[in-house]
C-alpha positions as CSV (number, residue, x, y, z in Angstrom):
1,X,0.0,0.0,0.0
2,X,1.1,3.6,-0.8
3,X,0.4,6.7,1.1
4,X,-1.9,8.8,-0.2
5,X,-0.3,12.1,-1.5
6,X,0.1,14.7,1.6
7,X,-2.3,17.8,1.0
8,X,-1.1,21.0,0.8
9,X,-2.9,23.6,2.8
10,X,-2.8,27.7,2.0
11,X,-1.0,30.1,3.8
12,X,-3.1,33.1,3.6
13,X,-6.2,33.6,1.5
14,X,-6.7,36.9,-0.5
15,X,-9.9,37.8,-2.3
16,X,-9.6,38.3,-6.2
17,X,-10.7,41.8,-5.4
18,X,-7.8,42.5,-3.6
19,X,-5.1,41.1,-5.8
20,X,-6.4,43.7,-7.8
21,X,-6.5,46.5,-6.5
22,X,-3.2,46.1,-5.8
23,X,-1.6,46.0,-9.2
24,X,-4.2,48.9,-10.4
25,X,-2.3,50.9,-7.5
26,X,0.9,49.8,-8.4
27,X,-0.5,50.6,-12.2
28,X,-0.9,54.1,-11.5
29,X,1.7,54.8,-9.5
30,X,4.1,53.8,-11.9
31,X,2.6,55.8,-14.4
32,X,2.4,59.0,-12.2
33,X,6.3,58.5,-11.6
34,X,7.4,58.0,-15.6
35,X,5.1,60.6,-16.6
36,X,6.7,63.5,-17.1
37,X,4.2,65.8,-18.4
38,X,2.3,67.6,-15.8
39,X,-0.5,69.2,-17.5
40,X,-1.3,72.7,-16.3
41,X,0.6,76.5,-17.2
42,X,2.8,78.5,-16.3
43,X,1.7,82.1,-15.4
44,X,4.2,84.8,-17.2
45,X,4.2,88.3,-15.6
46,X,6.6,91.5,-15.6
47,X,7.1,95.0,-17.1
48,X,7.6,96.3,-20.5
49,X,9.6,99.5,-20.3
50,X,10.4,102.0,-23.4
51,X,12.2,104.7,-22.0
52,X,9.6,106.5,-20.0
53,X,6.7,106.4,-22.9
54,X,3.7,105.9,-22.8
55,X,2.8,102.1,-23.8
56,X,-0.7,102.4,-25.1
57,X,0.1,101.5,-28.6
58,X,2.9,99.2,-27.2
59,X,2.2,95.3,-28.1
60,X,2.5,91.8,-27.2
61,X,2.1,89.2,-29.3
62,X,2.5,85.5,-27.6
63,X,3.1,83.0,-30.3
64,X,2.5,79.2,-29.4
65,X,4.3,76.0,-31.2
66,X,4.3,78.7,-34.5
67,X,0.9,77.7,-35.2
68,X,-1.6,80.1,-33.0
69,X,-1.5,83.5,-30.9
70,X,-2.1,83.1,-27.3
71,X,-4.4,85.9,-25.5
72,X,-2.3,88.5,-23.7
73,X,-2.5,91.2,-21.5
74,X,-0.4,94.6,-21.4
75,X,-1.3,97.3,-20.1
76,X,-1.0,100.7,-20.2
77,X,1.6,100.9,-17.5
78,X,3.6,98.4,-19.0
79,X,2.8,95.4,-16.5
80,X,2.0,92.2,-18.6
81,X,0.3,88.6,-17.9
82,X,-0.5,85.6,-19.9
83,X,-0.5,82.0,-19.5
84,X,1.5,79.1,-21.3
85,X,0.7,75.6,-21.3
86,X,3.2,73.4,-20.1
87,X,4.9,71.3,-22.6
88,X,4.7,74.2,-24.9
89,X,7.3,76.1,-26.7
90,X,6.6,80.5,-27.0
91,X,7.8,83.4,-29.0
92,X,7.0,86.5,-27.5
93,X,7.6,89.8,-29.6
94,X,7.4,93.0,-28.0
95,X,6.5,95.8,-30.5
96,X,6.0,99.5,-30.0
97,X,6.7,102.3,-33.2
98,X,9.9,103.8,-32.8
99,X,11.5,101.3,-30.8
100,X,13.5,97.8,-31.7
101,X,11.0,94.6,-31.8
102,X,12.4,92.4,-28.8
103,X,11.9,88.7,-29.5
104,X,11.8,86.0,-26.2
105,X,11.6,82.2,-26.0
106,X,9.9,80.5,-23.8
107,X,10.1,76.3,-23.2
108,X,7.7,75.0,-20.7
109,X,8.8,71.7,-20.9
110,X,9.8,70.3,-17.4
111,X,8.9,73.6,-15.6
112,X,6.3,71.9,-13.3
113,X,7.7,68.5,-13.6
114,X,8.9,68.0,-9.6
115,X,7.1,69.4,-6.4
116,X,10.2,72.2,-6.3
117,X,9.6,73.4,-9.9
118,X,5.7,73.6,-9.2
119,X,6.1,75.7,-5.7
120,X,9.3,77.9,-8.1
121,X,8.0,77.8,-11.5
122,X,4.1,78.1,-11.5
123,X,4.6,81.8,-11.6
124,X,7.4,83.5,-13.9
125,X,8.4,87.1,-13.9
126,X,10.5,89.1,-15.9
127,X,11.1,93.0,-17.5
128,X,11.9,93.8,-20.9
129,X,13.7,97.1,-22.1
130,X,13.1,98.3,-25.3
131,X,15.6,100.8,-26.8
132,X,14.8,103.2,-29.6
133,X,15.9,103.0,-33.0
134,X,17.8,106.5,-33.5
135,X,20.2,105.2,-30.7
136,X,21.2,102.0,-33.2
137,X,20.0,103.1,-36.6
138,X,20.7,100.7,-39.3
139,X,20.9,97.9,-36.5
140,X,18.8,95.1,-35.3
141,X,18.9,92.1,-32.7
142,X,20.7,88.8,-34.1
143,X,17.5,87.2,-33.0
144,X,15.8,86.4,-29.6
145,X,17.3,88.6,-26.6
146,X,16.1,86.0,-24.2
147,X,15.2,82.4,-24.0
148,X,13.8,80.6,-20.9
149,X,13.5,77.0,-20.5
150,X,13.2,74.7,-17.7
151,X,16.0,71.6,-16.9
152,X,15.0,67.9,-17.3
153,X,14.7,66.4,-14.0
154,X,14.7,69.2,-11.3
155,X,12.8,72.2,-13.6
156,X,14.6,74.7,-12.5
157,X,14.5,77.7,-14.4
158,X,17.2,78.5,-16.6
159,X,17.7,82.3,-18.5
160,X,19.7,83.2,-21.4
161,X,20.2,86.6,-22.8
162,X,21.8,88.1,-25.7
163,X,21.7,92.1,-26.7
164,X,24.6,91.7,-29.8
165,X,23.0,93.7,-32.1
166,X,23.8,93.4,-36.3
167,X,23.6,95.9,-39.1
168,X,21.2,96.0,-41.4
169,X,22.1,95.0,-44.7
170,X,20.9,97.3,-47.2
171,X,20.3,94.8,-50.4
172,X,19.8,97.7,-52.8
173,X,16.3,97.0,-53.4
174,X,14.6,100.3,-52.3
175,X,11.7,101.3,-54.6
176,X,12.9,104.5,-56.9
């Protein structure tokens, strides 16, 4: 005669239900860590200066990805607000007669991507100077002055300016 086989009993017995809600938590968690896109905006605000005038036919213009014009506010004081998505890339030109065009980048991506960069980076501000054109006739910027962006990883905010200015080239095309 044999033995019958010995039975094996269970440890612990845990209900379907919470198997899993376990692996949907553990589902969401991992994607809330290896998502790095946080949706919401950053809030820009500052001052537009233009040597003392007066800014009422001063303009902003806020252009997103290249494709659409963001709404804007600038008043007559010079103070300015507007709001950019994050994950999104923005020219701003600043634009009043008599005075050089000023050209900004703004990169969003990372900027609220870590609890630091949300509490530092929800809000950005920042002044612009514009000069006037009879003090560098013939000249113009290279490009942007300015470009913000935010590093990978910790968001922090990162600024980069450049005033060289470059002479117009006069391609002898004036109507006669």
């Amino acid at each position: 005669m044999t033995d019958p086989l010995p039975v094996m009993k269970k440890r612990f017995d845990l209900p379907l239900a919470a198997i899993l809600l376990a692996a949907l938590l553990a589902l969401i968690g991992l994607a809330a860590y290896g998502n790095p896109s946080v949706p919401g905006e950053v809030t820009i605000t500052g001052r537009l200066f233009a040597d003392g005038d007066d800014l009422a036919d001063a303009v902003l213009v806020v252009e997103l990805e290249e494709e659409q014009c963001l709404r804007s506010v600038l008043l007559r004081n010079g103070r300015f607000n507007f709001a950019v998505p994050v994950g999104a890339r923005a020219r701003l030109f600043f634009v009043k007669p008599g005075f050089h065009t000023k050209e900004v980048m703004v990169d969003t991506h990372n900027a609220l991507c870590s609890a630091r960069a949300r509490k530092l980076n929800d809000k950005v501000r920042f002044d612009v100077v514009l000069e006037r054109l009879e003090e560098h006739p013939r000249e113009t910027y290279a490009g942007a002055v300015g470009r913000i962006h935010f590093v990978k990883g910790t968001g922090l905010m990162r600024v980069w300016h450049d005033g060289r200015m470059v002479a117009i080239v006069d391609d002898g095309t004036e109507d006669r």
